[in-house]
C-alpha beads as a LAMMPS data file, in Angstrom:
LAMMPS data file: protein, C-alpha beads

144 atoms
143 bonds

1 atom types
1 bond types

-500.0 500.0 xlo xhi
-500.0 500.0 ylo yhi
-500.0 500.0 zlo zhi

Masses

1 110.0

Atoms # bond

1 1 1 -264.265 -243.674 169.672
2 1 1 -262.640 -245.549 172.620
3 1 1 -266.003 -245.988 173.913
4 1 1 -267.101 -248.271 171.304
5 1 1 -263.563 -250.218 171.910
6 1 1 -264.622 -250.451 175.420
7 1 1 -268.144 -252.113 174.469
8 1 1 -266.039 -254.726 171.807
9 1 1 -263.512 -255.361 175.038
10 1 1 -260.824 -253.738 173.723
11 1 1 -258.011 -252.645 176.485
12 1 1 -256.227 -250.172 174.474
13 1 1 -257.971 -247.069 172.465
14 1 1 -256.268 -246.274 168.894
15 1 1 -255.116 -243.514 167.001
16 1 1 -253.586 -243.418 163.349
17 1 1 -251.200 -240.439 163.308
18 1 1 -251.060 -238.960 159.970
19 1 1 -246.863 -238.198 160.585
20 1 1 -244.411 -239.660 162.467
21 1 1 -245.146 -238.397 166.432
22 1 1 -242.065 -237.066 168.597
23 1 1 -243.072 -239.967 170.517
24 1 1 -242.445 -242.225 168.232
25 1 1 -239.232 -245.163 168.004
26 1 1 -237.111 -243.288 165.982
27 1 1 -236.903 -245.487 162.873
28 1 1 -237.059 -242.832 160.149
29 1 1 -237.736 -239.111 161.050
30 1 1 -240.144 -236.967 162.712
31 1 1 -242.617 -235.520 160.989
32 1 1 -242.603 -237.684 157.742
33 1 1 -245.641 -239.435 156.636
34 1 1 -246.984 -242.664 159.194
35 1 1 -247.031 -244.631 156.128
36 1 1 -244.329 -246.074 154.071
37 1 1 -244.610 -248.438 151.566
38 1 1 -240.561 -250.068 150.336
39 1 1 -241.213 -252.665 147.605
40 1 1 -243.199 -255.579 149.252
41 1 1 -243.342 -254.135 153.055
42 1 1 -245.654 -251.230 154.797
43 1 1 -244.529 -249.728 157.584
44 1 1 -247.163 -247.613 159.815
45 1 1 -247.376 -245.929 163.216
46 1 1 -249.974 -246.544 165.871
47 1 1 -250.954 -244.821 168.775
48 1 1 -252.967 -246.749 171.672
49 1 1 -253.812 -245.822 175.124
50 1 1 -254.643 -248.114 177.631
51 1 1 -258.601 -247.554 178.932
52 1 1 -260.810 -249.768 180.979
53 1 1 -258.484 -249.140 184.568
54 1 1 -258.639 -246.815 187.270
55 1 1 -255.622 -244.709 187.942
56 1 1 -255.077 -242.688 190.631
57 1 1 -255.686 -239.194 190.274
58 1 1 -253.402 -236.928 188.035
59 1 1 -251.583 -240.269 186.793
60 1 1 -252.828 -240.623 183.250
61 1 1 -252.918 -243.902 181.679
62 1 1 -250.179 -245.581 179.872
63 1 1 -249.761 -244.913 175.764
64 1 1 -247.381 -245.840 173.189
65 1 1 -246.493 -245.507 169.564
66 1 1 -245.902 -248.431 167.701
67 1 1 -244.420 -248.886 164.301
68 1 1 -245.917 -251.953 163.141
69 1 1 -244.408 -253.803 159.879
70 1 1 -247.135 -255.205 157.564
71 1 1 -245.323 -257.758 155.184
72 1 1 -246.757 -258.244 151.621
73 1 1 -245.363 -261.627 150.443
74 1 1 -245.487 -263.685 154.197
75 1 1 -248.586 -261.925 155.347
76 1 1 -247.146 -261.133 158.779
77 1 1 -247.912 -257.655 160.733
78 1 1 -245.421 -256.868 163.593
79 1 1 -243.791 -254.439 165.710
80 1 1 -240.781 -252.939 163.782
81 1 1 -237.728 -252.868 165.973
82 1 1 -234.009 -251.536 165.998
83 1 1 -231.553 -253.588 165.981
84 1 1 -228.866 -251.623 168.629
85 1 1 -231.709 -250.446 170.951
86 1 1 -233.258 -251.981 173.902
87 1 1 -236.771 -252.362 174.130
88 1 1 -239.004 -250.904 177.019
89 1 1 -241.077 -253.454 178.922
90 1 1 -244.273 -252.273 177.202
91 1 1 -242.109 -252.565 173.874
92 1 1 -241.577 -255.909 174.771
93 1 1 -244.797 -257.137 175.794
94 1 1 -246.508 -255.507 172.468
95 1 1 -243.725 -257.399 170.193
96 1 1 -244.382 -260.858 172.063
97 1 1 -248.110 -260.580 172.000
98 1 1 -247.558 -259.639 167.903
99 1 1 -245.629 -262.418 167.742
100 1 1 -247.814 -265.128 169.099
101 1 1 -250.498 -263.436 167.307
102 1 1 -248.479 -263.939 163.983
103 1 1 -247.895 -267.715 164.989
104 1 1 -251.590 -268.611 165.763
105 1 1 -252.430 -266.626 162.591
106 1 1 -249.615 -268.092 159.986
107 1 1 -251.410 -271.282 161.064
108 1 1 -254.304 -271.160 161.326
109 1 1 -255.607 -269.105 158.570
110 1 1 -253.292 -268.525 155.187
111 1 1 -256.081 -266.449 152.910
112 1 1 -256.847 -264.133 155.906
113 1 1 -255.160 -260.736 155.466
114 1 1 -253.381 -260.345 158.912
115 1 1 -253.280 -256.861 159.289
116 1 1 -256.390 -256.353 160.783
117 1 1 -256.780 -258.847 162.788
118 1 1 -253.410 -258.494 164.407
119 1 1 -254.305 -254.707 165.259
120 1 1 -257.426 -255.730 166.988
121 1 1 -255.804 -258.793 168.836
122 1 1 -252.570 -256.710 170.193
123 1 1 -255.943 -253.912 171.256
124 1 1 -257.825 -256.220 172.908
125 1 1 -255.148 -258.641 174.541
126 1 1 -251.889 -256.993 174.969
127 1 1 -251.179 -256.262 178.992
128 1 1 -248.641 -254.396 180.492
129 1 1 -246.134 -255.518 183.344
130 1 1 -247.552 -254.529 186.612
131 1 1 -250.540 -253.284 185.197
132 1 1 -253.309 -252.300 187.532
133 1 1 -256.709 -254.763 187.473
134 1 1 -259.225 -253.879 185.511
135 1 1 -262.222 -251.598 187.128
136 1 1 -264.480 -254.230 185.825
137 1 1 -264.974 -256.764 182.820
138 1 1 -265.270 -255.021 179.829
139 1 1 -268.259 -256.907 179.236
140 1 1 -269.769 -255.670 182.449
141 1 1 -268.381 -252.333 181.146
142 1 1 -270.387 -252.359 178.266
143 1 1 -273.686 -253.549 179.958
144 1 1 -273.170 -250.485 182.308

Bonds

1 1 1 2
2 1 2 3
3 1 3 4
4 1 4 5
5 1 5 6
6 1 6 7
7 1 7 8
8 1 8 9
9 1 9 10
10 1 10 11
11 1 11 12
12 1 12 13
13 1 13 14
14 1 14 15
15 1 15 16
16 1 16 17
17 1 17 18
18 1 18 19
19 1 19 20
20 1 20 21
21 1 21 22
22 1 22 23
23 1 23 24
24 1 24 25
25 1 25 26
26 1 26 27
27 1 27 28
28 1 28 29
29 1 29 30
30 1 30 31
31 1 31 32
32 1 32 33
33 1 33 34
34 1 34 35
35 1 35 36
36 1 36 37
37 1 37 38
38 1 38 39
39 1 39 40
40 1 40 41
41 1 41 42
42 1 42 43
43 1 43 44
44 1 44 45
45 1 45 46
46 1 46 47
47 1 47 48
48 1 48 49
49 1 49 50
50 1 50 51
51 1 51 52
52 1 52 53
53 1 53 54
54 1 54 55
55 1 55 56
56 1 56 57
57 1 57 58
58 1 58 59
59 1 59 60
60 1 60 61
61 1 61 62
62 1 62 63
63 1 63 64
64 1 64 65
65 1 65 66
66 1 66 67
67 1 67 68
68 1 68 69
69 1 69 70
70 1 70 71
71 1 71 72
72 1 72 73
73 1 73 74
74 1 74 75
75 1 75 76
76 1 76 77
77 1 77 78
78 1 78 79
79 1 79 80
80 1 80 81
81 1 81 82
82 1 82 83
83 1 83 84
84 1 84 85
85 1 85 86
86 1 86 87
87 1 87 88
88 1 88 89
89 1 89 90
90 1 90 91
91 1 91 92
92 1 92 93
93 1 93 94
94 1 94 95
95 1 95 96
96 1 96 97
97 1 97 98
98 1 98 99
99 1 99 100
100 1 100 101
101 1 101 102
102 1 102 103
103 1 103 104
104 1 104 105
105 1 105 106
106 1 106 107
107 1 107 108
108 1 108 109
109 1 109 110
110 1 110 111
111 1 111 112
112 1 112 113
113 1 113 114
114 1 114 115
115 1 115 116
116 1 116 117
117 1 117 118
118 1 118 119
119 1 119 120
120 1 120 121
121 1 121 122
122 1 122 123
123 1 123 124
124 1 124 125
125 1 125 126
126 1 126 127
127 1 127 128
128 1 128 129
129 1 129 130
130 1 130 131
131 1 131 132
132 1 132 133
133 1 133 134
134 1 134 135
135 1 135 136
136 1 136 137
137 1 137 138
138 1 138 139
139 1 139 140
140 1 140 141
141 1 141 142
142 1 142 143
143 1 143 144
């Protein structure tokens, strides 16, 4: 319900696919289940679109998949990468706002699960290069 998002401040709307989309970094196979579990690591797929910004007509906003890495034993969610590919700029920008999400968190808090909390930070935080302003604050959003 990207609506509700909208009303928390969220920038990005999510989706859990239930198999691996065509769109997806192509770490293990299309069509196989989102969610893998290998001894003391989960690896999952995301789907967010960007909401809260006017684009001009016919351009629809920006969306990714991300394959996030939740780890078992540190406690650290991030984006899962390949090693021999280069990253998009929106790639990019999603990995470094993980990772200075998984440096505030590692400090900060050590009981905290991080997996939810690093979901809902990279939602509400994570901006694109050259990304269009906002049509308003999504506080002001909300009030509307």
């Amino acid at each position: 319900m990207p609506q509700i998002g909208l009303q928390q401040g969220m920038r990005w709307s999510v989706q859990w696919p239930l198999r691996v989309p065509l769109s997806g970094t192509q770490i293990i196979p299309i069509g196989l289940a989102s969610v893998l579990i290998c001894r003391t690591k989960i690896l999952f797929f995301l789907s967010i679109t960007r909401q809260g910004v006017q684009y001009p007509p016919g351009v629809e906003p920006p969306s990714m998949v991300l394959p996030l890495v939740y780890d078992l034993q540190t406690n650290i969610t991030q984006l899962a990468e390949k090693r021999d590919q280069n990253q998009s700029p929106a790639s990019a920008a999603a990995n470094m706002q993980m990772k200075r999400f998984a440096d505030y968190h590692v400090s900060a808090n050590h009981e905290q699960n991080s997996l939810f909390p690093a979901v809902r930070d990279l939602l509400t935080n994570l901006a694109l290069p050259n990304e269009p302003p906002p049509l308003m604050p999504p506080m002001a959003a909300a009030q509307v």
